[in-house]
C-alpha positions in Angstrom: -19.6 -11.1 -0.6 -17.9 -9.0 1.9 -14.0 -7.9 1.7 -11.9 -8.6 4.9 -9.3 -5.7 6.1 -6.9 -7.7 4.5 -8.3 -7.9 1.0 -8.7 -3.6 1.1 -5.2 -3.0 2.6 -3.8 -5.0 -0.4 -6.4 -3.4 -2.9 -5.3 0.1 -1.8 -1.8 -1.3 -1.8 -2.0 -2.4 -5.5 -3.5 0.7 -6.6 -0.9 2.8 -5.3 1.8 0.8 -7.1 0.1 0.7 -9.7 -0.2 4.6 -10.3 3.1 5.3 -9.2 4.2 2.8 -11.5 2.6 4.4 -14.2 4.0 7.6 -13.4 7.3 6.7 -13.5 6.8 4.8 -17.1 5.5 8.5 -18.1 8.9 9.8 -16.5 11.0 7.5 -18.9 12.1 4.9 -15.7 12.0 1.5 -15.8 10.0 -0.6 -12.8 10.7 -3.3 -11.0 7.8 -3.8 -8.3 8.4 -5.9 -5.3 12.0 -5.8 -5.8 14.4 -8.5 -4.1 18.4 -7.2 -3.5 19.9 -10.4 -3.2 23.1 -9.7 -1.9 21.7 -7.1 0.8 19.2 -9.6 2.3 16.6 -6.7 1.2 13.2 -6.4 -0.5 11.6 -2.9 -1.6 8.1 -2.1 -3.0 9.1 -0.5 -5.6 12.6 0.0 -7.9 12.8 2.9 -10.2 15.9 3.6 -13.1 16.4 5.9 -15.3 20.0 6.3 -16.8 22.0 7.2 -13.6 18.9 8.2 -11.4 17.8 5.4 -9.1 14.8 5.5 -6.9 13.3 2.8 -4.3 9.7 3.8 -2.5 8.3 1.6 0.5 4.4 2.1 0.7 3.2 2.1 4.5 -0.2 2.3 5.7 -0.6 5.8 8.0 -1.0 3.8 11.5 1.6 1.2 10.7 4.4 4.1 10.6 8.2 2.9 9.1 10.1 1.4 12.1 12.9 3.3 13.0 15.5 0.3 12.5 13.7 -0.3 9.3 14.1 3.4 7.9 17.9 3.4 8.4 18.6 0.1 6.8 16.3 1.4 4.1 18.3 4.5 4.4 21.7 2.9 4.4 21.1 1.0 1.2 19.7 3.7 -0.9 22.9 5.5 -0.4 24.8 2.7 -0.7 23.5 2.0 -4.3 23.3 5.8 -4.8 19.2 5.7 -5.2 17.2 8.0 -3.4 14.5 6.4 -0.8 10.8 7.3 -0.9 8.6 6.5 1.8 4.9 6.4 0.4 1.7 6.7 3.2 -1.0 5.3 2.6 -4.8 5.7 4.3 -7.6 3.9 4.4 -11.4 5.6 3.0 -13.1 7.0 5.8 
């Protein structure tokens, strides 16, 4: 059996939410992964809380680079919500 690009992109993907995830369980924040914001028309990767302190991470892949239209709506609702944006890049094994 052999893996497509697709299938490793979303492995790598997974794994990376996954230990950040984890990480931020450790920290005492609650997760919300793929995270939908109705109202703002906007989906994250990643939604972090704890008490007051909000967090939202977008994981991109090194040559696919954040758009810059992409990075100031990001941008624009962090503040908005008064969360702090994370932008996660990821590489594929050599």
């Amino acid at each position: 059996m052999k893996l497509g690009m697709d299938e490793i992109r979303e492995g790598i993907y997974q794994a990376a939410l996954n230990r950040t995830m984890r990480q931020l369980r450790l920290e005492g924040f609650t997760v919300e992964p793929e995270c939908l914001f109705e109202r703002a028309h906007i989906r994250v990767d990643l939604f972090a809380q704890n008490n007051d302190e909000k967090r939202i991470y977008e994981f991109k892949f090194g040559r696919n680079r954040i758009q810059r239209n992409q990075l100031a709506r990001l941008q624009d609702f962090a503040k908005s919500i008064g969360a702090r944006l994370y932008v996660i890049y990821l590489e594929m094994p050599q």
